[in-house]
N, C-alpha and C positions, 0 to 999 in steps of 0.2 A: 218473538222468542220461541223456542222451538219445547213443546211441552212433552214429559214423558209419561203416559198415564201409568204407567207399570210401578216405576218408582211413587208418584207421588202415592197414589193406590198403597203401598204400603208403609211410606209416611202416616197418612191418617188412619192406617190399622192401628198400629201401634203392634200388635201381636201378629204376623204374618204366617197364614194358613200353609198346610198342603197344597190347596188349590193355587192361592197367590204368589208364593215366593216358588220362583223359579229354579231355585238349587233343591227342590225336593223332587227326587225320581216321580214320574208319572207313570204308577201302574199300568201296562196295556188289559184290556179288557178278555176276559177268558174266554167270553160270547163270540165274541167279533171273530168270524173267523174270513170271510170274504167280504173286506172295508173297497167300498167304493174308491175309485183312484182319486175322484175329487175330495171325498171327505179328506181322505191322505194325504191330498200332498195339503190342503189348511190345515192340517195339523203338525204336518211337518214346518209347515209357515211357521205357525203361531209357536211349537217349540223352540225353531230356531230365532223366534225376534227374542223370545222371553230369557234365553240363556246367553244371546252376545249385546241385551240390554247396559249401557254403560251406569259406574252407581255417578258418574260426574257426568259433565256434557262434553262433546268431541273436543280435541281440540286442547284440550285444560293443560294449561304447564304439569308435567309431574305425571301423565295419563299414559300408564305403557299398552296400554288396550284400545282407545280411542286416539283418533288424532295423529301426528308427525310428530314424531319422535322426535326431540330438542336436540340428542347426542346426535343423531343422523343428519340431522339438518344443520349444526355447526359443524360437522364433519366435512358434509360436502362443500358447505359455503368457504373452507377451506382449503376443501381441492381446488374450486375454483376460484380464490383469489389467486392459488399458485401456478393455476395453469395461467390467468390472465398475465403475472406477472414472468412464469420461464416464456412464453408467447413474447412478450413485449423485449425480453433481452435478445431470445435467440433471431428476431428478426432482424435484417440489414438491407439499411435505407441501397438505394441502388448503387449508388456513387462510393459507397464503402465496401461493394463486394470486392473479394477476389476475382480476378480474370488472370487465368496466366499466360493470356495473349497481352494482356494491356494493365497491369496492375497497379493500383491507385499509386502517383509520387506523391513522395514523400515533399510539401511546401513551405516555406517559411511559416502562413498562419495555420498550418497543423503543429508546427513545432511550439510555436507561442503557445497555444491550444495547450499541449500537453505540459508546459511553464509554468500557466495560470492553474490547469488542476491540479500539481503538483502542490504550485505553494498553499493552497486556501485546501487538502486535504492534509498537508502537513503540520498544519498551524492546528488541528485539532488536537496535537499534543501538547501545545504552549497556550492556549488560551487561558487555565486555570493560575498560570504561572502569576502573575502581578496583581491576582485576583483571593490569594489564600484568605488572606485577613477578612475578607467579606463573605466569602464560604462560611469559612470559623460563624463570623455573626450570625450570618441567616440559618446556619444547621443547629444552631445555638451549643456547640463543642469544642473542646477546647484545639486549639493550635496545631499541636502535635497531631493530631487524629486528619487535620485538612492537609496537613503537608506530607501525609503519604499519597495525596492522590498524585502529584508529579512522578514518582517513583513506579507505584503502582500500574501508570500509562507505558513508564518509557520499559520495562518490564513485558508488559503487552504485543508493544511494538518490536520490544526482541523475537518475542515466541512468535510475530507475524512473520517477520524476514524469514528465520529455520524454518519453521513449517510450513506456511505458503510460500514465500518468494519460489524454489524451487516448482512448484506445479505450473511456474510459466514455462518451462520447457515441456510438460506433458499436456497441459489444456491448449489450447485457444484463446489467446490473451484478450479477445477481442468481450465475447462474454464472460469470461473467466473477470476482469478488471471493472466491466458495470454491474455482475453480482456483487463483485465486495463494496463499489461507491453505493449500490443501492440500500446494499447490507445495514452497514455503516450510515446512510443516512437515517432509515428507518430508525436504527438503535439509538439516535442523538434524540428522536425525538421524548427517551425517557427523561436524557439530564435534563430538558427545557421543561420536565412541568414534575419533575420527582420531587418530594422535601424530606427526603431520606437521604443519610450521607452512606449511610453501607449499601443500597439502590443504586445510589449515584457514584460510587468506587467499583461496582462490581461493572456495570456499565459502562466508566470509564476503560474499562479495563479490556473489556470485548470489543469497543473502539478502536482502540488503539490496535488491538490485535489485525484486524483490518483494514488500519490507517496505511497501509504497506503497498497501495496501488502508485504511487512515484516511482516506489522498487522497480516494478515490473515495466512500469513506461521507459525505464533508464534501458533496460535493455532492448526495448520493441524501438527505442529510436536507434540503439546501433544496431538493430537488420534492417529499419529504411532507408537510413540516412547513407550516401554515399558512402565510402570507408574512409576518403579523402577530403571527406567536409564533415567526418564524423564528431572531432574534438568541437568541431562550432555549434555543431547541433548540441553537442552533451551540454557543452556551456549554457545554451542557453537555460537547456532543464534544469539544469546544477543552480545557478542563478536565482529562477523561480522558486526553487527550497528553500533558499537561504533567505530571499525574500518575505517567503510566507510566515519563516519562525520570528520575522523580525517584525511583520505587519501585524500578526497572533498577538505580543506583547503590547502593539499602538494601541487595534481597536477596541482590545481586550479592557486596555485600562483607561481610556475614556470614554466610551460607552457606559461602563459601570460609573464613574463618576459621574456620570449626568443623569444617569440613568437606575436599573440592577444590572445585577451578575449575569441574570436571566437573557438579558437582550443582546446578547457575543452568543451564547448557545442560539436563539433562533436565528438570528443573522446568519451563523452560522452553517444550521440546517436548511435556509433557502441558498445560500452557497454550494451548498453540497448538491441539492437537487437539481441545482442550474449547472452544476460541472456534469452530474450523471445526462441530462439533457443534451447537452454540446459534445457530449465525447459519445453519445447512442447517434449522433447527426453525423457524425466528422470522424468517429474512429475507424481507420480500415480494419478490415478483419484480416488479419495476416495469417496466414496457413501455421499450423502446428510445425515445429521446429523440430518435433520427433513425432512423425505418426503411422510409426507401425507399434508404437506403445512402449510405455517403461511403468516398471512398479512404482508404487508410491518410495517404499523403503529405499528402492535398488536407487532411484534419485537422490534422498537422502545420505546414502552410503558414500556414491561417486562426490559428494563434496570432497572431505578428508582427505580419498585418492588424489585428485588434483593437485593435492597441493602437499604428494611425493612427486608431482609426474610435470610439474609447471613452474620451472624458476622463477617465469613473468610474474604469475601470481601471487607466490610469494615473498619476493620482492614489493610488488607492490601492496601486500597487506601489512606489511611490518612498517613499512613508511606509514602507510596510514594509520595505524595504531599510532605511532611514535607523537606525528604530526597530529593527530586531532587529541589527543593527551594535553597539549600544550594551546589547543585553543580554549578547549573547555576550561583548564587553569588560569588564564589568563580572566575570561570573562568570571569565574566564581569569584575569584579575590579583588578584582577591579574593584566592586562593592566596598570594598571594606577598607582600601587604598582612600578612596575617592570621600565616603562618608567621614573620614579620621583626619587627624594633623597631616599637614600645616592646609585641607582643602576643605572640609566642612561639610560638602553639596550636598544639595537636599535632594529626595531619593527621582523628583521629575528630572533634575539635573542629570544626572546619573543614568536615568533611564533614554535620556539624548544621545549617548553614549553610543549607544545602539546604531542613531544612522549614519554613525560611520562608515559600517557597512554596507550604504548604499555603493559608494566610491566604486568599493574591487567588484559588486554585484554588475557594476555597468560596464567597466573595464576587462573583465574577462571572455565575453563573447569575442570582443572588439581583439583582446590577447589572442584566444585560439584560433579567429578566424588567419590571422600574419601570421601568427612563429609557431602555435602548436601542428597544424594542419601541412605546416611544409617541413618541420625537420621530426626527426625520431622524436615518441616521447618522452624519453628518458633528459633530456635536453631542457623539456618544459618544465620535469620534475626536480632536475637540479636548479634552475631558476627561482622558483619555487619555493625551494628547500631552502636558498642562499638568502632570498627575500624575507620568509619568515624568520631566519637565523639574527637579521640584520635589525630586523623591526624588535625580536624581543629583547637581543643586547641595548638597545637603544629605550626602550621605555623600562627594562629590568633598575639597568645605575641612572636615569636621571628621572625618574616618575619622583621618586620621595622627597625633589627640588622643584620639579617644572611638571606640569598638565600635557605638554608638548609632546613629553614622553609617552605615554598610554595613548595618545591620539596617532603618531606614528605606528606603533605595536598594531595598534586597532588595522589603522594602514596596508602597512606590509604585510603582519601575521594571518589578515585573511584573504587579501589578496595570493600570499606565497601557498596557504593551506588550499585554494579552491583552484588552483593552477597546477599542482602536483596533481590531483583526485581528480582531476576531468582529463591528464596526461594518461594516469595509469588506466582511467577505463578505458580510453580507449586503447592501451595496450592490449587489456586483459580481455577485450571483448573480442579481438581477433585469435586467441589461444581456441576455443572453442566455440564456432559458431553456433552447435546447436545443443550448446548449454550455457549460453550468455544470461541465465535466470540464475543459475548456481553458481556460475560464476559471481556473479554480483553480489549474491546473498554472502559467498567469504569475504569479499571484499568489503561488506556491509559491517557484517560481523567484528571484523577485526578494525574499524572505526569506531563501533560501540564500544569494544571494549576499552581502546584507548580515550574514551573520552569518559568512561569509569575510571580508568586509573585517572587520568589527569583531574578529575574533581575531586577522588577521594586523597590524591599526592599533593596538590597544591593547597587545599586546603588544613590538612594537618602540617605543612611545611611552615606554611601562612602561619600558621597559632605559636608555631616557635622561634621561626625563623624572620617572620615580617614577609615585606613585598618581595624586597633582594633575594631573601634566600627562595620563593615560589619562583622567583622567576629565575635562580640560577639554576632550579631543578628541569623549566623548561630549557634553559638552554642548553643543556645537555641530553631532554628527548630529541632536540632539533639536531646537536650535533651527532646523535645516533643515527637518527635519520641518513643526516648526509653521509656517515659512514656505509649505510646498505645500499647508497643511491652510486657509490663510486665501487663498491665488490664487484659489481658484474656491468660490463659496460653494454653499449644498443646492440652490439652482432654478437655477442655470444650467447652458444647454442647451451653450454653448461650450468652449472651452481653460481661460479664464482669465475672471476678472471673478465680479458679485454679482447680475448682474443676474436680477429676480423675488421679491426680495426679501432680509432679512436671516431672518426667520420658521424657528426650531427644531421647533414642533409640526409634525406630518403632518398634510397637506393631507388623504390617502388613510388615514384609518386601517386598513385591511385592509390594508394594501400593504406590502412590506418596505424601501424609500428614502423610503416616506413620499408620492411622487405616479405611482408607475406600479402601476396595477390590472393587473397581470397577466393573470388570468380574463377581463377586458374585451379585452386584445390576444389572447389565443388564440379569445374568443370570434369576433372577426374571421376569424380563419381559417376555424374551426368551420361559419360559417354559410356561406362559400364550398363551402366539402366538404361538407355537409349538401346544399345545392343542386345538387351535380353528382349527389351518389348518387341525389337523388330523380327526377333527370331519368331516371336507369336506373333508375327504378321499385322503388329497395332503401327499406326503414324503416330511418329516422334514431333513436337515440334514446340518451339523455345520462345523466349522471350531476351530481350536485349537488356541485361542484367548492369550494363554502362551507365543504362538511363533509367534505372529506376534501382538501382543499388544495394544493399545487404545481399548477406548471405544468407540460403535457404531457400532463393529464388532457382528455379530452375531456367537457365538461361540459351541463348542462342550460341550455340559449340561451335563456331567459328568466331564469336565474341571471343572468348574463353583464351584461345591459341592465338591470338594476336600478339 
């Protein structure tokens, strides 16, 4: 141990001298007038040990004079966990760079890939869902206080679509999409060890707000995916969502039955870092979709416009409100159909109910890859429309006789609801290729909100009217629906009207609406910017945009003109 004679010295003074304590001016001598350099510089020693003597030992938590500074040293240890960690996103494994000689295709198990992290980041909105009553227990609080976190999340998950979705058109979806998975895992590991329910809501809540990377892969798969194999691709992602929110509710509520609450949150969070793992391995990094730059705001703003300047879009937003209105109605009051006269079922019964949905989950790939992929999609979306129309007349007048009924509904209503929404993206995603992020977010938007009204309309229906009257209120979203699905037909350029024909097959079959060649309008650009670089004397040279698909690719200009 390292001894200080100075300090102990006046320890055992107890009264500490002129001579001893070091804070007392040391008169220089009046005599001395030419001091030896040796005597001088030991006594320049001996001032200086006696005045930067520590009263504690180096080192000491709490010592701003001795020792490493705590704040400084948690400072840096925080820069560099962050450099370790912006290092680790922004590198890309070889196989996932950009080359715009040869750039990665787009392959069946990439599209799986992006399925699987779809569904197992989307279920972190459903997980708490079959699980309230044991929250309540373990937070030891009443009811009411556990069943705002569902709300609280899907709240979240709003404010994620508006505010982020959009920045996939200005970032780099490629690290832009493993910040938020990394984000978002990090933060889950609060709910797995918190015993705070206001902790555990405020964090729910910051989750959810970054649970929104499906958003973003929905559109990063219509720029790889051919534009003519693009509805099979969506399908499959589409799929894996609907998948996730239904597997969320299985593991959720068996796991806690044999288990806690606790073991779906870590489960959960080794999910989440096994998706950030496989999508840092396998995700291409696809080129910015705008990069000569856009504001934050000026992104924000061009939503709204859109959608004075895109019939497609809004068309296809009002279906989709209309249409997931009557899904969500459907599934809140099932509950309360099913639990009552003349059926009883007990609430696992009830919760079987749910795999129904496997059925259209597996059937739709198999749908868009035949009939959506080869005719317009407006074609899919009346299908669709006619499907779910058919399923909820049918389980609306015979549910309150026969079980046959709500198992058809089940049926057709999501079958008909997930065959319209994987038609219209890919309509919508060809209106703008390089804001297919903004694009999505309205489209996004205006499902939320129909699947607000339809819980808060079916359920008040429900308490006055019974099942009949909830479901004669959805049949009448559905035939709304089909009324905005017949105003404007596949070739017209306007608001409203048929005009260019009544004709389902695609004019364009490469094309994902059926008549806009995509490659053909970028090629226009292309050969603009080809002829400016050549005027600066730079080589021009493309890539074969047939074989490896989206737009945004700059491609081979006799591709283009074919």
């Amino acid at each position: 141990m390292t001894t200080y004679p100075l300090t102990r010295r006046l320890a055992e003074s107890g009264n500490p001298t002129e001579t001893d304590n070091p804070t007392y001016p040391q008169k220089p001598s009046p005599t001395l007038k030419h001091t030896d350099a040796k005597s001088l510089s030991i006594r320049s020693v001996r001032s200086t040990v006696h005045n930067t003597v520590p009263s504690t030992p180096p080192y000491c938590p709490g010592n701003p004079k001795g020792g490493t500074n705590t704040t400084d040293s948690k400072t840096s240890s925080l820069r560099s966990a962050w450099s370790i960690v912006y290092n680790v996103l922004s590198w890309t494994p070889p196989n996932c760079r950009w080359d715009p000689k040869d750039p990665p295709q787009f392959s069946m198990s990439l599209n799986v890939l992006f399925a699987f992290a779809g569904a197992f980041t989307v279920a972190n909105l459903y997980y708490n869902h079959p699980i309230l009553n044991i929250l309540a227990y373990d937070f030891d609080v009443p009811y009411e206080k556990v069943a705002q976190i569902p709300t609280v999340m899907q709240a979240g998950y709003a404010a994620g679509l508006l505010f982020l979705c959009p920045l996939g058109d200005l970032f780099k979806r490629r690290p832009f999409t493993l910040f938020l998975v990394f984000f978002t895992s990090t933060m889950w590991i609060g709910l797995c060890i918190t015993k705070s329910l206001a902790v555990f809501t405020a964090i729910s809540f910051i989750t959810a707000i970054t649970t929104v990377t499906p958003q973003l892969m929905l559109p990063l798969v219509g720029d790889l995916a051919p534009p003519h194999r693009r509805a099979t691709a969506l399908s499959i992602v589409v799929s894996g969502l609907m998948l996730g929110i239904l597997l969320a509710r299985i593991l959720s509520g068996t796991l806690t039955n044999y288990t806690t609450w606790r073991s779906i949150y870590w489960t959960s969070l080794g999910l989440q870092y096994l998706i950030f793992l496989l999508l840092w391995l396998h995700m291409p990094d696809y080129p910015s979709t705008n990069p000569s730059g856009l504001s934050y705001l000026h992104i924000l703003r061009s939503i709204p416009v859109m959608l004075t300047t895109h019939p497609v879009l809004v068309q296809a937003c009002l279906i989709a409100l209309l249409t997931s209105a009557t899904f969500t109605s459907f599934w809140t009051t099932l509950t309360f159909l099913l639990s009552g006269s003349p059926y009883h079922y007990t609430p696992l019964v009830i919760g079987l109910f749910g795999l129904i949905g496997i059925a259209s989950m597996l059937l739709n790939p198999l749908y868009a890859r035949l009939v959506t992929d080869a005719h317009v999609p407006l074609f899919s979306v009346l299908v669709g429309v006619s499907a779910c129309l058919l399923g909820i007349v049918i389980g609306t007048y015979t549910g309150p006789f026969t079980v046959a009924g709500p198992v058809f509904q089940a049926l057709l209503a999501d079958f008909g609801i997930q065959t319209a929404q994987i038609a219209n993206r890919s309509a919508i995603y060809a209106i703008e290729p390089r804001a297919r992020n903004r694009v999505n977010t309205a489209f996004m938007l205006a499902t939320f909100c129909g699947q607000l009204v339809g819980t808060a309309v079916g359920n008040r229906v429900y308490a006055v009217k019974g099942w009949v009257g909830s479901g004669s209120v959805s049949v009448g979203f559905v035939g709304a629906a089909g009324v905005v699905c017949l105003a404007r037909g596949p070739w017209e350029e306007g608001w409203c009207g048929w005009r260019g024909g009544w004709g389902m097959r695609k004019r364009e079959v490469g094309s994902a609406d059926g008549r806009t060649v995509e490659g053909r309008r970028l090629g226009e650009r292309v050969v603009e910017d080809a002829g400016m670089r050549q005027e600066r004397g730079e080589v021009v040279e493309g890539v074969d945009v047939e074989k490896h698909g989206g737009v945004g690719q700059v491609g081979d200009l006799e591709k283009f003109h074919t």
